[in-house]
N, C-alpha and C positions, 0 to 999 in steps of 0.2 A: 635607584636603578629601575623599579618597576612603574615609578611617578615617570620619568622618561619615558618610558616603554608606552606606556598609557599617554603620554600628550603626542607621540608619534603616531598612534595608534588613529587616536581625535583626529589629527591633523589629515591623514591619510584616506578615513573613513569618511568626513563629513563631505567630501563631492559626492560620494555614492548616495547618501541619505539625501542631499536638497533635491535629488530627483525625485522624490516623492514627497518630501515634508510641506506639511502644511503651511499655510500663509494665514496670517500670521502665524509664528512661533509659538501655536496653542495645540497641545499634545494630549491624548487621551490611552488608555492601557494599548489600543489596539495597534497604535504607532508606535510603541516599546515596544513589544511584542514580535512587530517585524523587523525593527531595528535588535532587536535580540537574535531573530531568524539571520539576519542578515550577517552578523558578526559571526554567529556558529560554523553558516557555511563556507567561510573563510577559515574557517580552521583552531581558530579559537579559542580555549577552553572558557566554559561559563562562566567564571569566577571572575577571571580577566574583562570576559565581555559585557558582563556587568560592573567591574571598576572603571570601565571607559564610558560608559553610559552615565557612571554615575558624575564622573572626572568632566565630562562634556555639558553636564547640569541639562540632560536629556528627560524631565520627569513630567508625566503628566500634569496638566493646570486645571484649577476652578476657580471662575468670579465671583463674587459678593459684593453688591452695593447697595449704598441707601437707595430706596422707592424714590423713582420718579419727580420732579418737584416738590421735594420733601426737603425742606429746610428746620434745621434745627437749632434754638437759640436759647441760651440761657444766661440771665443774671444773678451777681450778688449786689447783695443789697442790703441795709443796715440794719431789718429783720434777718436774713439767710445771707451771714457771711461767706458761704460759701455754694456751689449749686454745680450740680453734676445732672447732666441730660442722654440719656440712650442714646444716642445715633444711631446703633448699630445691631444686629443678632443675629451673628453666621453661623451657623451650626455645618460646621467645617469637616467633619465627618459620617455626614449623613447627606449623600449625595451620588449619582448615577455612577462617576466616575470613580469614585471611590471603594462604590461596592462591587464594579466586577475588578477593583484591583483584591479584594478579598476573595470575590468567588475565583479569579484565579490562585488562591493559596497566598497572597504574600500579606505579610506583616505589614499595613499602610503607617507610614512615619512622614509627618512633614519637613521639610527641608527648606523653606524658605517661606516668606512672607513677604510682600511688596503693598504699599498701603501709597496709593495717589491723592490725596485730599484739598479741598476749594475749602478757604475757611478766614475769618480776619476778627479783631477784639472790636470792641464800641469804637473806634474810629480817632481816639483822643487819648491824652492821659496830662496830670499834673505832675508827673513826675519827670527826671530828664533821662529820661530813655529811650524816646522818641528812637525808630529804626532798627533797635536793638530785638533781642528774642529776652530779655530781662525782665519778664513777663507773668501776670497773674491770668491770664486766658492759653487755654492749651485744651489738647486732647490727648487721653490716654487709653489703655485697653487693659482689659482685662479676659479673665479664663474663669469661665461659669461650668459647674462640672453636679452632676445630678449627684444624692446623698443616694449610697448602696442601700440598697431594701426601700426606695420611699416610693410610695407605686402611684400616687398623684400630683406629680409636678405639673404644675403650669407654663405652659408654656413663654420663655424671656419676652417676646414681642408682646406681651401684654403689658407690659411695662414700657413701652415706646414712647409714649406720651406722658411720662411721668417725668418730673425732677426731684432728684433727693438732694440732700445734703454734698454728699460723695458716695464713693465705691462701698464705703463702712456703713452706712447707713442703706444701702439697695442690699448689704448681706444681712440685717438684722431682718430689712420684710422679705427676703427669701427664704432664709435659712427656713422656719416652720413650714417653707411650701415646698421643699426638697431640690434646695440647693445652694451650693455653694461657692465662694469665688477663690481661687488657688489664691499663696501667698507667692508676691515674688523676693527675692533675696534681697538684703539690708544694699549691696552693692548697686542694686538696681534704680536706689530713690534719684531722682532727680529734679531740680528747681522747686517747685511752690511744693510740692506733696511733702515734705520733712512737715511731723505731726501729724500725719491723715492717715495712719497706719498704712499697711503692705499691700492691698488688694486689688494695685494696678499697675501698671507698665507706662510710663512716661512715653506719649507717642510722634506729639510735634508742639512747640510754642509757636503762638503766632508774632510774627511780627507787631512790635508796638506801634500804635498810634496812625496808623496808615489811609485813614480818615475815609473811613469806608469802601477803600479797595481792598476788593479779597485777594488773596494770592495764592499758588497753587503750590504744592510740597509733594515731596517725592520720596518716600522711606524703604530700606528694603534692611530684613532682617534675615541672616543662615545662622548656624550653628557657631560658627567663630567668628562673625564680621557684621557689619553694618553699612550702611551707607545712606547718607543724609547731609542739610546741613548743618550749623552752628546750632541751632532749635531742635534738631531732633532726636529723640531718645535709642538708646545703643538696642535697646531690649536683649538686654543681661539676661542671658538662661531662660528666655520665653520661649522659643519653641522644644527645649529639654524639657518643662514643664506639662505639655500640650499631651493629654493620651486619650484614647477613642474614648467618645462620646461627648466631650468638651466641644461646649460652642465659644466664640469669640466674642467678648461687647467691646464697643468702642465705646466712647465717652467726649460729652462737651463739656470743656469746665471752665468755672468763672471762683475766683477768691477774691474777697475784700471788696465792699461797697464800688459801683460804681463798674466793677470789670463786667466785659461781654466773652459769651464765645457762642461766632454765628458762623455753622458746620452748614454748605449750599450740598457739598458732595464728600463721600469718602466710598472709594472702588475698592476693594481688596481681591489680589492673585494669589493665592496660593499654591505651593508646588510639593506635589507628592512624590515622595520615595516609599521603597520598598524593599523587602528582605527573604 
């Protein structure tokens, strides 16, 4: 009954808001705020008028992308079977928008993630997989979260230009500098990472063998849902995961002689809730 109530609600409301909403569909506290005005003075109670806002996926945004002509590429190779490259360091919490959702009182919670990515493997393979996402080149992400009490962390972007091993190996040279990478749950592994322990989210396979065409991929993760294609990872309980002060890394990855993974672009939206 109250799901009803709230998509009539949506439905009814949303000519009143495009008179003033922003172009594009990029929302900051100050545009809740009066869409919260807005609903009250209709009669409303709060509780409701924030179930339609939240039922309408009405939440403030923030972008994060890689720097400017910044390509990033990594191989393995028959010394480093395997090779994992930064892309990424969004410190997803610590940003204009976010903080006056706090200096207005509310609990900041993310609600959604959308990752756009330009990316493709070494161009070839001798395997017959050609077209397939059946694949040793991929990106994944992870969740860097500071150690309580360490009062000299360095900052992740120093690490931009480095390649490790994997995720398991960037936590051994962090960990003494005061930080750490959450684990995500056993349900979460997907393709090549079985054996590479828990320290990342499977985020998109490339297409195999595309012979130097990049392609472009489209991922978006909420609380119960996903959306992507055949390549792309569900992200099981990553944003349940996520709590203030946690930045985001993205990752290039390559396993077994011979794979690439060459990252031109990765954008990320994020969408704020609140409590």
């Amino acid at each position: 009954m109250l799901s009803s109530l709230i998509s009539a609600g949506v439905q009814r409301l949303l000519p009143l808001f495009n008179s003033w909403l922003p172009e594009p569909w990029v929302l900051d506290y100050k545009d809740v705020l009066e869409a919260r005005a807005l609903l009250k003075a209709l009669g409303l109670p709060m509780e409701l008028a924030l179930e339609i806002l939240d039922y309408a996926e009405y939440w403030p945004t923030r972008q994060f992308s890689i720097e400017e002509e910044r390509t990033v590429k990594v191989a393995a190779t028959m010394f480093r079977s395997s090779a994992a490259g930064l892309c990424l360091d969004a410190d997803i919490f610590n940003d204009p928008n976010v903080d006056s959702l706090r200096e207005g009182g509310e609990k900041v919670k993310v609600k959604a993630i959308e990752f756009h990515i330009r990316s493709r493997d070494q161009g070839w393979t001798s395997e017959p997989t050609r077209g397939t996402f059946s694949t040793s080149s991929w990106l994944e992400t992870s969740i860097l979260r500071g150690v309580d009490d360490y009062n000299t962390k360095l900052p992740p972007s120093c690490w931009l230009d480095s390649v490790f091993e994997s995720p398991q190996s960037f936590q051994q040279h962090v960990t003494p500098r005061g930080w750490q990478l959450t684990r995500r749950p056993k349900c979460a592994e997907q393709g090549p990472q079985g054996g590479e322990g828990d320290l990342a989210w499977y985020l998109q396979g490339n297409r195999v063998a595309t012979q130097g065409h990049t392609e472009e991929y489209h991922i978006l993760w909420t609380h119960d849902d996903y959306e992507g294609n055949e390549g792309s990872g569900r992200g099981d309980d990553f944003l349940s995961e996520l709590k203030e002060g946690d930045r985001l890394l993205v990752w290039a990855r390559a396993k077994w002689p011979g794979w690439q993974c060459i990252v031109e672009s990765v954008n990320i939206t994020v969408y704020y809730g609140f409590s």
